[in-house]
Backbone bond lengths (Angstrom), bond angles and torsions (degrees), N, CA, C in turn:
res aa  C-N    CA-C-N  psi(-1)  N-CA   C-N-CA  omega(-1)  CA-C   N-CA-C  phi
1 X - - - 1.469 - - 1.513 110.36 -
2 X 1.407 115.86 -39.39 1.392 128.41 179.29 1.581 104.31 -46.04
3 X 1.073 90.64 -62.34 2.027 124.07 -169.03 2.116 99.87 -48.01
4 X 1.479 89.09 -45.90 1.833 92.16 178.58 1.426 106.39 -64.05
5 X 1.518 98.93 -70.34 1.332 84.83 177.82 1.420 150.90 -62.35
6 X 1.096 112.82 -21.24 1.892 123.40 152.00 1.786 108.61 -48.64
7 X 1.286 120.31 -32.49 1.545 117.92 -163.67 1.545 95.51 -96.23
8 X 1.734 116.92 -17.98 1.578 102.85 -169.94 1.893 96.05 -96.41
9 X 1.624 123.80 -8.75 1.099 118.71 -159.70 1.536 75.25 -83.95
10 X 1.471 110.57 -74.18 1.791 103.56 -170.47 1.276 115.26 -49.29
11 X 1.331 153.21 -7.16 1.267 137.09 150.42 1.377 131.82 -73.12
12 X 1.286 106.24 -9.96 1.611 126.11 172.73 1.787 106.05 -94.93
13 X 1.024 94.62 -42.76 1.534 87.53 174.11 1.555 120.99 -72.31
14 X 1.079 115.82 8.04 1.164 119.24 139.04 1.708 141.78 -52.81
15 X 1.652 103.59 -27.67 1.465 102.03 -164.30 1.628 106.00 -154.83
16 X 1.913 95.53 -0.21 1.680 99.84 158.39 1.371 104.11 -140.58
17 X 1.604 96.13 167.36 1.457 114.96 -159.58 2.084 84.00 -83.95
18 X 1.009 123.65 -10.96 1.348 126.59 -159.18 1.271 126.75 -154.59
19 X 2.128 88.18 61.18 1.405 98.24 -178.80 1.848 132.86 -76.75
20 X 1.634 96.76 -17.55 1.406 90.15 -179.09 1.627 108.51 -66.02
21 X 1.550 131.62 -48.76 1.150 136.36 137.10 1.343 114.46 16.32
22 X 1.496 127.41 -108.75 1.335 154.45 166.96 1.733 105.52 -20.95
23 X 1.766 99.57 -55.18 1.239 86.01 -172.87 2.029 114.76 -81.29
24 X 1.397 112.36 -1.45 1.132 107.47 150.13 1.033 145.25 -67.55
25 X 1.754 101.24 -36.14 1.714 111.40 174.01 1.902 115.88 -61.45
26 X 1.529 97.90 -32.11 1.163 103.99 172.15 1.646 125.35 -73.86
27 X 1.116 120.16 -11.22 1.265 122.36 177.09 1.860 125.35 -99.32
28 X 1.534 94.61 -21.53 1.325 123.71 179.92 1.935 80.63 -78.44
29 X 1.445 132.48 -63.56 1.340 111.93 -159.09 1.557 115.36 -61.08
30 X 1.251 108.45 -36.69 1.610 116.94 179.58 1.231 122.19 -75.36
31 X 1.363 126.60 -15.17 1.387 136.00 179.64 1.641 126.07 -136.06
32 X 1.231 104.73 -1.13 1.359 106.86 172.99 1.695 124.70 117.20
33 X 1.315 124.73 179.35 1.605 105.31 -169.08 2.272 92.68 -94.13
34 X 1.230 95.47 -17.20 1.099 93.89 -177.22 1.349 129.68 -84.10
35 X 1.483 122.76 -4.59 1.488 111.08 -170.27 1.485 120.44 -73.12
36 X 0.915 106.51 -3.27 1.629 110.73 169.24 1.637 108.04 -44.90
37 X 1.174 112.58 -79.35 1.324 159.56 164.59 1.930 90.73 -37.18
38 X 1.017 130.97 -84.05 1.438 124.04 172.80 1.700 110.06 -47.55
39 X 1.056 158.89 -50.87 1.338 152.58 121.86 0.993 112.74 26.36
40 X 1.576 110.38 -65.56 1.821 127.92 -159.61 1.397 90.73 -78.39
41 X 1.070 131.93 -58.89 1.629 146.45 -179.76 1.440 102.39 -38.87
42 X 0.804 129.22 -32.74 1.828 138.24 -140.45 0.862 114.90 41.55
43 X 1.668 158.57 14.38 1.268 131.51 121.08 1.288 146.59 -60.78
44 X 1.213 127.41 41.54 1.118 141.41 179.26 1.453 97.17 -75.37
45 X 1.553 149.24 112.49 1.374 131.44 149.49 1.360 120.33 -106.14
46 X 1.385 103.78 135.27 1.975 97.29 -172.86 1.064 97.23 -112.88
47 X 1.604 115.47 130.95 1.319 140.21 -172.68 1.491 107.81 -85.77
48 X 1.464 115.05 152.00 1.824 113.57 175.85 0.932 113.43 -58.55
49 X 1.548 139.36 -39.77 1.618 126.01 165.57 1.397 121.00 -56.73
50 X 1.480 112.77 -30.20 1.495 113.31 -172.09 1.955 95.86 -70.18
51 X 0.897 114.10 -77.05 1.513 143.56 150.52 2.024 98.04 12.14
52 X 1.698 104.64 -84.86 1.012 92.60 143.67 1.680 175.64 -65.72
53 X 1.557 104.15 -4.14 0.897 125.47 155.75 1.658 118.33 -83.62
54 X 1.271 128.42 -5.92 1.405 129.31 155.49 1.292 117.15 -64.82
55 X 1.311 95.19 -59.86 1.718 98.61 176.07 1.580 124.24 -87.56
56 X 1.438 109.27 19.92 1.438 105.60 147.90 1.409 120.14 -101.53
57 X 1.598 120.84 -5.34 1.413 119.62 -171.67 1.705 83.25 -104.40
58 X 1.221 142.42 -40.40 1.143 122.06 164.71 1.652 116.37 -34.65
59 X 0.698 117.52 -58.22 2.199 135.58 -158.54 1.823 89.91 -62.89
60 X 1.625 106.31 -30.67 1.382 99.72 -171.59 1.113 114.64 -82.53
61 X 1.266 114.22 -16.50 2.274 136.46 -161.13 1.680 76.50 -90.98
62 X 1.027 119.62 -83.77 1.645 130.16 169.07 1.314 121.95 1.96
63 X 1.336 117.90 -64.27 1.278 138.39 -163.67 2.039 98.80 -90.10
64 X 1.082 107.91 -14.74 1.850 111.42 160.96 1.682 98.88 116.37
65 X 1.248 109.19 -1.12 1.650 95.57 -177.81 1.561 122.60 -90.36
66 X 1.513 105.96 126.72 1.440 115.63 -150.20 1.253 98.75 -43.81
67 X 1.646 119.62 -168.73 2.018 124.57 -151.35 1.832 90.55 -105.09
68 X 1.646 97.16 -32.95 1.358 106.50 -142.33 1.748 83.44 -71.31
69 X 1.769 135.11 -62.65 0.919 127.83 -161.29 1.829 103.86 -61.98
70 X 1.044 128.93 -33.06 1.650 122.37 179.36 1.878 114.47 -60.44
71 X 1.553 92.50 -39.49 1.273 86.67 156.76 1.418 154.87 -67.25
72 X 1.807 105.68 -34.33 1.400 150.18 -175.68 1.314 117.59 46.57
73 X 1.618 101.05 61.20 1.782 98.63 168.60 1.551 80.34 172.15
74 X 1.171 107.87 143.74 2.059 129.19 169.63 0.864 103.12 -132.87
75 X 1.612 128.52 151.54 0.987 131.11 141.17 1.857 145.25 -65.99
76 X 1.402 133.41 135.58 1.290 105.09 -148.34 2.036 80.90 -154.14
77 X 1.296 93.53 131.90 1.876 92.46 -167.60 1.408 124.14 33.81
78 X 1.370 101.46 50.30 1.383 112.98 -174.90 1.620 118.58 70.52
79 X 1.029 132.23 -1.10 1.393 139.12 158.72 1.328 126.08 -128.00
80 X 2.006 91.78 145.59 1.391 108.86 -175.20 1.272 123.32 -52.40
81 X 1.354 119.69 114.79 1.523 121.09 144.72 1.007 150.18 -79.63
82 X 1.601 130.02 96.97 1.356 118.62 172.51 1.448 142.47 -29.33
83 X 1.486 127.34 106.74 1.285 106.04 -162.39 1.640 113.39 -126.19
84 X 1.565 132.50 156.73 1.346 112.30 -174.63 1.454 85.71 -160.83
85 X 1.437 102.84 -179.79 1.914 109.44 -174.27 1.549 86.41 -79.60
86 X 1.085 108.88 152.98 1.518 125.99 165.10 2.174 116.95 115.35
87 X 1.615 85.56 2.78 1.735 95.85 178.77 1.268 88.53 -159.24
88 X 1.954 112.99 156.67 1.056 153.30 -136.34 2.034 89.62 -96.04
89 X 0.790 105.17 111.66 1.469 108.81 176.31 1.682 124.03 -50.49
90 X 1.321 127.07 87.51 1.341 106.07 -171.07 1.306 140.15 -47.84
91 X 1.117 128.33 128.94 1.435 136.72 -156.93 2.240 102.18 -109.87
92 X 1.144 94.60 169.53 1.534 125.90 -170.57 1.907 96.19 -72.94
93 X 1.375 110.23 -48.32 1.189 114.88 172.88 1.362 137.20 -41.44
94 X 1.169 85.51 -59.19 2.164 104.34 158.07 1.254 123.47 -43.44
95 X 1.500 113.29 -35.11 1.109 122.13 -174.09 1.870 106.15 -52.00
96 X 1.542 96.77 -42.09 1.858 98.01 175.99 1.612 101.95 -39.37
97 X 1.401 89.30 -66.38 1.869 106.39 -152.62 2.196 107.51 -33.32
98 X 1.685 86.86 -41.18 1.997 107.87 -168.79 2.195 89.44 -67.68
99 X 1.616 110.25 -45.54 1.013 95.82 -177.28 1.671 133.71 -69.94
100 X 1.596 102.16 -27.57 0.958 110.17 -168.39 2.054 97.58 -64.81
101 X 1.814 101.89 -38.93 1.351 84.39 -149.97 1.773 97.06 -83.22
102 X 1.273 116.07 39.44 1.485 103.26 -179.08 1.698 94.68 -112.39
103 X 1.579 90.83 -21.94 1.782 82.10 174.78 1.661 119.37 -62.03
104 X 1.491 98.35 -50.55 1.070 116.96 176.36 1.769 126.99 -35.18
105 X 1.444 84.10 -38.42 1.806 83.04 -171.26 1.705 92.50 -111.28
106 X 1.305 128.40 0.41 1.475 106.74 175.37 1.314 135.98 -63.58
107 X 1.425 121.01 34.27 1.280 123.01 152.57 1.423 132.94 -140.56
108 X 1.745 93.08 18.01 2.229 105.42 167.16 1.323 79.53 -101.83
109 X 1.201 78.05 161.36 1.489 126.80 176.88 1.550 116.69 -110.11
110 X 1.616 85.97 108.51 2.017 79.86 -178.73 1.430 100.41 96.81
111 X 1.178 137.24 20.54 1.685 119.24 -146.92 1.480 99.35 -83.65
112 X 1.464 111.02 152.00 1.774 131.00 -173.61 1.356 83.23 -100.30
113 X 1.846 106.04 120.34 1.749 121.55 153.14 1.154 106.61 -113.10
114 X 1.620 110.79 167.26 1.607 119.90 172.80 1.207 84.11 -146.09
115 X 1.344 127.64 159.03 1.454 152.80 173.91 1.495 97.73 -152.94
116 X 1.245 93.08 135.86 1.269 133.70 -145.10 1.702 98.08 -109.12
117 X 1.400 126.08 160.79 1.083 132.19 159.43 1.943 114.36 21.52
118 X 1.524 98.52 55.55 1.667 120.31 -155.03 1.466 122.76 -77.89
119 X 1.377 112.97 -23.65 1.372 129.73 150.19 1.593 101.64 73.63
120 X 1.129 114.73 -116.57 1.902 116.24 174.62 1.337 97.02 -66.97
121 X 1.484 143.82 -38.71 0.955 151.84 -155.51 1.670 140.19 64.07
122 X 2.434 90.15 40.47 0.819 72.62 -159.34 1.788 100.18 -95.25
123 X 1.102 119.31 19.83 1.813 100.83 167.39 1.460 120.89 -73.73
124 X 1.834 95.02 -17.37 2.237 93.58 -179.17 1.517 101.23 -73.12
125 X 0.969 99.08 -31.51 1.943 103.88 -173.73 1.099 92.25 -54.83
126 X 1.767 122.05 -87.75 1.536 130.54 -159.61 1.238 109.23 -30.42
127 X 1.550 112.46 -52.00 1.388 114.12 174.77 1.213 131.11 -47.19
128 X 1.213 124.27 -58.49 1.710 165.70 169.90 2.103 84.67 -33.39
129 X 1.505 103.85 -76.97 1.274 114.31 -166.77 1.314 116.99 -62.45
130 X 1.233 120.53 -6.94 1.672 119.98 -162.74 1.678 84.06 -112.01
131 X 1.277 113.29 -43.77 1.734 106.59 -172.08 1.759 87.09 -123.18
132 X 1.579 118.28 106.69 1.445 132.96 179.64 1.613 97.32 -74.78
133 X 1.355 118.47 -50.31 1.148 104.86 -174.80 1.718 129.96 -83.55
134 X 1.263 111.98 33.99 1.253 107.87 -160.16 1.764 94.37 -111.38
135 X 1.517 114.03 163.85 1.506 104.56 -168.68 1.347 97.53 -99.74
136 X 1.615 128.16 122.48 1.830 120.26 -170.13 1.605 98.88 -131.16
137 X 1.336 111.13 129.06 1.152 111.71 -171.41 1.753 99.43 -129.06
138 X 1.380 115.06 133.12 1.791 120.98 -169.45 1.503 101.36 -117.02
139 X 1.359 101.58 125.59 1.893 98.64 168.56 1.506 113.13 -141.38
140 X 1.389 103.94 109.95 1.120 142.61 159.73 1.710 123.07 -52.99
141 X 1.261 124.99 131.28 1.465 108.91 -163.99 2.165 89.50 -112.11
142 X 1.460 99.97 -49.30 1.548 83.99 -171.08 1.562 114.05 -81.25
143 X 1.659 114.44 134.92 1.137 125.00 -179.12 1.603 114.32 -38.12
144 X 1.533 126.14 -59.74 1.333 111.91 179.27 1.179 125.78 -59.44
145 X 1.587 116.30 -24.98 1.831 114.03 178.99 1.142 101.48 -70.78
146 X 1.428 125.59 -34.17 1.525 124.63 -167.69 1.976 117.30 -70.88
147 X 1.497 86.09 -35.54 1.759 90.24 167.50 1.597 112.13 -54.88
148 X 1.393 111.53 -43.51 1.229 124.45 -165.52 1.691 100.20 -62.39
149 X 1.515 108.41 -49.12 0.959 94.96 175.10 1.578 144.79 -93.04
150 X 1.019 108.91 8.46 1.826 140.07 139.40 1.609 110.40 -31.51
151 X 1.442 103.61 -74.93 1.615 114.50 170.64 1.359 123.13 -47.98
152 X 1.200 97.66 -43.20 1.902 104.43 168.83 1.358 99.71 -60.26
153 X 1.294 130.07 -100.45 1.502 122.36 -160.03 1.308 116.33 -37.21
154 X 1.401 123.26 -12.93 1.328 104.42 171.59 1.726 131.53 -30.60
155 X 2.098 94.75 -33.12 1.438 85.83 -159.34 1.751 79.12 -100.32
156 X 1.257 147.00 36.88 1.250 131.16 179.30 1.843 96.05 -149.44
157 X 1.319 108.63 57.19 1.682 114.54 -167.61 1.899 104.53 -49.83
158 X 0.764 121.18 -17.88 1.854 117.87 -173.00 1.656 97.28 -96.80
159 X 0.934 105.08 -35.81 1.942 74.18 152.94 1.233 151.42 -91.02
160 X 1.453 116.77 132.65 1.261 126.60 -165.63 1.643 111.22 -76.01
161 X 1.192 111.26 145.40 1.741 141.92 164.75 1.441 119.61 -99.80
162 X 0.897 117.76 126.72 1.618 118.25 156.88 1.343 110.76 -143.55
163 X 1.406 98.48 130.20 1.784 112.20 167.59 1.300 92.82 -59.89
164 X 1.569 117.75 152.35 1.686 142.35 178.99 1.214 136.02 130.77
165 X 1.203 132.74 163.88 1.062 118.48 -139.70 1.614 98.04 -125.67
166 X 1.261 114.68 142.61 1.159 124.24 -163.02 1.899 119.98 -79.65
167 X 1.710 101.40 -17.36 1.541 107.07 157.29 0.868 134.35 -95.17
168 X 2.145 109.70 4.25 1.568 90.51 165.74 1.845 119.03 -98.54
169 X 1.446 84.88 159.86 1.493 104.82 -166.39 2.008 104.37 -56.15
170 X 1.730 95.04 -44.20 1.266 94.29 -148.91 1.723 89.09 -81.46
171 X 1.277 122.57 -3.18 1.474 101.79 165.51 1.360 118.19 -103.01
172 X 1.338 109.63 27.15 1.948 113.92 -177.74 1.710 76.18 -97.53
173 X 1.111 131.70 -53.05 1.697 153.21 -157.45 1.301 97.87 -48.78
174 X 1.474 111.15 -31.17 1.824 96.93 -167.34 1.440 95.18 -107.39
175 X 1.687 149.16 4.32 1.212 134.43 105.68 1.086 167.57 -11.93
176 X 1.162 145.82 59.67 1.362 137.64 -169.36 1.716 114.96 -123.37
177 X 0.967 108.20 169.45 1.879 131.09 163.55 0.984 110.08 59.92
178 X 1.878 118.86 39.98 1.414 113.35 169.45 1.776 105.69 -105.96
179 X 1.745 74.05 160.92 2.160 88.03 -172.68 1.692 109.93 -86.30
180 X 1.519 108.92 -7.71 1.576 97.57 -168.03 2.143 81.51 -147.98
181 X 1.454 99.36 156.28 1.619 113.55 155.92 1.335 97.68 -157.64
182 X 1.585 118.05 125.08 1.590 140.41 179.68 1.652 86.76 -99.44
183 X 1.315 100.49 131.97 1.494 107.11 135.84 1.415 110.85 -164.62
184 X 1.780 87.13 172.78 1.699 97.41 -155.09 1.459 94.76 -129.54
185 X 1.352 130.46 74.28 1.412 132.15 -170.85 1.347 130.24 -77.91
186 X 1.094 138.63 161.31 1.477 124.96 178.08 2.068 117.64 -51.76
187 X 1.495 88.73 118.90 1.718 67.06 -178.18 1.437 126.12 -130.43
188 X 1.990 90.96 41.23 1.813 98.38 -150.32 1.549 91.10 -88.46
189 X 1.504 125.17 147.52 1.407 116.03 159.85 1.137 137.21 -62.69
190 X 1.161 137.64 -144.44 1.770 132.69 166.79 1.616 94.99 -96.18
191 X 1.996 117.73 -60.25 1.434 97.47 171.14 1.759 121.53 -60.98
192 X 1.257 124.59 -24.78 1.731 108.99 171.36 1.422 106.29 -58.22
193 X 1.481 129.67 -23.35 1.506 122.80 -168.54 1.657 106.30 -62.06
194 X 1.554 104.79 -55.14 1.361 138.57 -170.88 1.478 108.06 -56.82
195 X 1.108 111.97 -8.11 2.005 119.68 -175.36 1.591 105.50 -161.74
196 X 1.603 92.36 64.16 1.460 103.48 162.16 1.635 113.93 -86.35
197 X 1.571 115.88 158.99 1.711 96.74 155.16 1.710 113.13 -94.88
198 X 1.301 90.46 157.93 1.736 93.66 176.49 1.400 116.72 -29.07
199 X 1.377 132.96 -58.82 1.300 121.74 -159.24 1.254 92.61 -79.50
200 X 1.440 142.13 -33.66 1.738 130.76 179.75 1.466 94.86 -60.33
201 X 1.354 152.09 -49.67 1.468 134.09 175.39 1.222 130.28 -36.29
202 X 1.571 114.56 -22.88 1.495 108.33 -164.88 1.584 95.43 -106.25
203 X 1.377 120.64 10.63 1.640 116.44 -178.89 1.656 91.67 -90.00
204 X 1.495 114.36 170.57 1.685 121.85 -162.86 1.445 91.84 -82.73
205 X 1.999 135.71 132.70 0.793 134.59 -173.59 1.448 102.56 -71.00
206 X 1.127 132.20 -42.14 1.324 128.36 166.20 1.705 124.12 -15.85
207 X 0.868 115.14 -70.06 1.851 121.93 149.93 0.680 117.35 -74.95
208 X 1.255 126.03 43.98 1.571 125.83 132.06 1.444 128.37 -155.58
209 X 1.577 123.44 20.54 0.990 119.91 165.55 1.619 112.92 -122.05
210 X 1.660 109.21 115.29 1.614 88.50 -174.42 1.673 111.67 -123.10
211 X 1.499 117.33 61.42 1.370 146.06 164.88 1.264 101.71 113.22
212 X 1.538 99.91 -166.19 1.697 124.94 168.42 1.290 97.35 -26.62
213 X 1.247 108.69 -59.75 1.779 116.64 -131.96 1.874 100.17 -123.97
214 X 1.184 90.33 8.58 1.529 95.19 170.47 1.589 116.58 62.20
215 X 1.657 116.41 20.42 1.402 136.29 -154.00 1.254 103.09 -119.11
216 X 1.067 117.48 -11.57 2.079 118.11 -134.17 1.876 87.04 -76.44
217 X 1.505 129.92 -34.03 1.698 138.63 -156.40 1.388 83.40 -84.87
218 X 1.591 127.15 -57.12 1.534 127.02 -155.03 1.383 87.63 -61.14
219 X 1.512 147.55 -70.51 1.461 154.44 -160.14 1.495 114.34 -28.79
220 X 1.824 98.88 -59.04 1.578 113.26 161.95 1.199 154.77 -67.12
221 X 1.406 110.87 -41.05 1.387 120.02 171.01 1.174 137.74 -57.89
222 X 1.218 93.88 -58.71 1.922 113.60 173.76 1.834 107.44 -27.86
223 X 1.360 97.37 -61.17 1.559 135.89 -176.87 1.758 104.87 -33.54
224 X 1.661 92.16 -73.50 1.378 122.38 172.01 1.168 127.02 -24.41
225 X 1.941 109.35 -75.76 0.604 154.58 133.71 2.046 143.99 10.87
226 X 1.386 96.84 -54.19 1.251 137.46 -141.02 1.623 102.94 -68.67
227 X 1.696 101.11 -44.56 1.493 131.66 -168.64 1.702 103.38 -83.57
228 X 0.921 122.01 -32.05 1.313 147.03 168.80 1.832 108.06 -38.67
229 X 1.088 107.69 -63.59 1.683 129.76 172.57 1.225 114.82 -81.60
230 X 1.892 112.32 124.42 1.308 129.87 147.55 1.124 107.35 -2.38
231 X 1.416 137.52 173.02 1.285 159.82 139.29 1.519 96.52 -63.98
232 X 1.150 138.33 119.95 1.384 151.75 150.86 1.551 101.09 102.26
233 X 1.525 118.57 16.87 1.354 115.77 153.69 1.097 141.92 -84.65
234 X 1.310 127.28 154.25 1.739 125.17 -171.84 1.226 121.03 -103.24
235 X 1.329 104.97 154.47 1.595 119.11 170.20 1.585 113.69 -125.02
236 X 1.445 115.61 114.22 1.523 110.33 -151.55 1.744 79.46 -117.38
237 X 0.920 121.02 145.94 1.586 149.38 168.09 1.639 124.85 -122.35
238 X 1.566 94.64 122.44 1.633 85.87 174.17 1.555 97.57 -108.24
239 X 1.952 110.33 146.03 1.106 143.05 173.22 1.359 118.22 -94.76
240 X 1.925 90.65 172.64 1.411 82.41 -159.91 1.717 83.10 -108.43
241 X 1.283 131.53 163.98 1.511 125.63 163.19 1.565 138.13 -22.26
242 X 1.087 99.36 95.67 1.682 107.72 -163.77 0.919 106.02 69.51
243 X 1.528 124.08 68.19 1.614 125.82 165.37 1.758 92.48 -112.62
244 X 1.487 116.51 -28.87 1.817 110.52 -137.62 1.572 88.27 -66.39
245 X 1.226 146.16 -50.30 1.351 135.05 -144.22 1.830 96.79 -62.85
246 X 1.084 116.05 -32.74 1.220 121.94 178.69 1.587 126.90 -61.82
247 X 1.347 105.02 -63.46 0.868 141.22 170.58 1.734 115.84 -46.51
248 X 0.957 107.48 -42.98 1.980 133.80 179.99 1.495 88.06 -76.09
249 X 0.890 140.23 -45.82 2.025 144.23 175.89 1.089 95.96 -73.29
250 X 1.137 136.59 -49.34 1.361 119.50 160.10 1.584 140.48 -22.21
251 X 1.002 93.99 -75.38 1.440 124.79 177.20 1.271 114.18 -66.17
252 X 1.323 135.11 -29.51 1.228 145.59 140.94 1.437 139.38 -41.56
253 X 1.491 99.99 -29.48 1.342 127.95 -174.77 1.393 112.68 -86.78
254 X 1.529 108.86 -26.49 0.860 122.02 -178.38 1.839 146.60 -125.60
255 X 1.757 76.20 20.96 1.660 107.26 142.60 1.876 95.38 110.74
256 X 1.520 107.84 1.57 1.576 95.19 162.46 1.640 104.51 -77.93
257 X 1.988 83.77 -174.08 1.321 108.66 -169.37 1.333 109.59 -134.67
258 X 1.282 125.56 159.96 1.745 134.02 150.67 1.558 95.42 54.48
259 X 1.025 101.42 80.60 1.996 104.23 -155.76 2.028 93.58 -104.26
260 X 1.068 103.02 137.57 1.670 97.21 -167.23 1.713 89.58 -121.23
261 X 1.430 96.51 177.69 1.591 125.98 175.67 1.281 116.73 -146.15
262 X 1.907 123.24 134.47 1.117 110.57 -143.27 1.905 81.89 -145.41
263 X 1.289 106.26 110.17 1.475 113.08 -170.59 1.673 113.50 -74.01
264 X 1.099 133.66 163.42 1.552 119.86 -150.81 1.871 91.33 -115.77
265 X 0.922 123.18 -166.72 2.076 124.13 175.59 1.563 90.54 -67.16
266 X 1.404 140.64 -52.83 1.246 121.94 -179.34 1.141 126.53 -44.12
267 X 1.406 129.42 -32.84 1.443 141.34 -141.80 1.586 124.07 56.43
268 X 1.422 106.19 47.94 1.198 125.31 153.85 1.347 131.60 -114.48
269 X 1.304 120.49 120.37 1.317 119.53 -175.26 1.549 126.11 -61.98
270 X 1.649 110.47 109.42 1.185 111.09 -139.70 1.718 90.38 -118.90
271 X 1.414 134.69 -39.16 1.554 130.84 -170.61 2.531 96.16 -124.25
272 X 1.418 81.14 133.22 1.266 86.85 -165.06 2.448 87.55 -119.10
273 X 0.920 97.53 118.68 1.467 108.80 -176.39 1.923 106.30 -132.67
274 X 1.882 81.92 145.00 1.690 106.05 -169.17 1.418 106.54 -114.95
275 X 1.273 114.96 -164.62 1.671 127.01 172.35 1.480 116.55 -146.83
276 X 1.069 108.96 104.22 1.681 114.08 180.00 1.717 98.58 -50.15
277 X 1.734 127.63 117.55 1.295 120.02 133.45 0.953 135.63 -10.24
278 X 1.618 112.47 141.05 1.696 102.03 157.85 1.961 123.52 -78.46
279 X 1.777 94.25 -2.43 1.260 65.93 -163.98 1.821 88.53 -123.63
280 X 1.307 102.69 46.75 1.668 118.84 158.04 1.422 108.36 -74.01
């Protein structure tokens, strides 16, 4: 077992900064949360299927395809996410966007969310799970992210899904009287497209390219959007690096107020949030 794992760390360290890592996550999926711990014991025995199934999810890490889809599930605010090719891999970053919007609504009661452009769906969950009673509804526009995110709510059945698309008008229209809308839209530029890393290539370009200028979702939504939200409700957005100054003119432009910025554990300003008027 020693011997595997020394040959799967140096074969990973080939193509991550954090192969002992990786090659744990990979051994924990094929053998359990415990073999660490069985290892130490010396009964750990790895069978030729197990054996081989290491070194086929290696060949796949190898070959550039991210850890999270070989595995198919991450963790994301402390819960599992289902994950597969065809949606945006949840990231550490998001985690702002789920925190910011729990600040936001921690003092309604009952509060109506929508998340927007929801992908695995896992910020409606986090949300959903941290406040059970709150009403959270996720809409997904491409059919395969949306399956994906079907499977997710399985374990969170009171939240709602809908396939649709987040620029049309006539489905902002059948919305109304919510206190919060998260979304996390595509916000890669044309040069971020052009200098991806390998494993960001194999996620659906769709979530993740959002024009020239990486602006084209911020321009629309807000707009869209707007009628959708209470009087003194928010629309919190996470950005991409040096988007917010932009982005904050945005939102301004388009009839919010008292528009904040909410820096992520790096100290990068990562979720940029407004306030619908009363007299929008």
């Amino acid at each position: 077992m020693v011997k595997l794992f020394s040959e799967a760390e140096k074969e990973l360290g080939k193509i991550s900064d954090c192969p002992g890592f990786e090659a744990g996550v990979i051994f924990e999926e094929t053998l359990g949360k415990d073999w660490k711990l069985r290892a130490v014991r010396g009964d750990l025995e790895i069978s030729g299927r197990e054996e081989e199934e290491i070194r086929k999810m290696i060949s796949r890490r190898l070959s550039g395809e991210p850890l999270q889809y070989i595995v198919g599930s991450w963790e994301f605010f402390g819960f599992p996410i289902k994950v597969r090719k065809g949606a945006l891999i949840p990231r550490q970053d998001t985690e702002t966007l789920v925190e910011t919007a729990l600040f936001l609504i921690k003092d309604t009661k009952s509060p109506k969310i929508l998340d927007l452009f929801s992908g695995t769906g896992c910020a409606a969950i986090a949300i959903k799970k941290s406040r059970p009673e709150a009403d959270v509804t996720a809409v997904e526009k491409y059919p395969e992210a949306f399956g994906i995110l079907k499977d997710n709510i399985l374990s969170c059945p009171e939240l709602t899904a809908v396939l649709g698309d987040a620029l049309d008008k006539d489905l902002a229209s059948d919305f109304s009287g919510y206190d919060l809308i998260t979304a996390n839209p595509p916000y890669l530029s044309e040069s971020d497209m052009k200098n991806l890393q390998k494993e960001v290539e194999a996620e659906p370009k769709e979530a993740l390219y959002g024009g020239k200028d990486g602006l084209d979702f911020y321009r629309a939504v807000p707009g869209i959007w707007i009628k959708s939200l209470k009087p003194g409700g928010h629309i919190a957005f996470e950005i991409g690096a040096g988007q917010e100054k932009d982005v904050t003119e945005l939102l301004l432009k388009q009839g919010y107020r008292d528009i904040r910025q909410v820096k992520d554990l790096a100290g990068k300003i990562r979720v940029v949030y407004g306030e619908r008027g009363a007299d929008r």
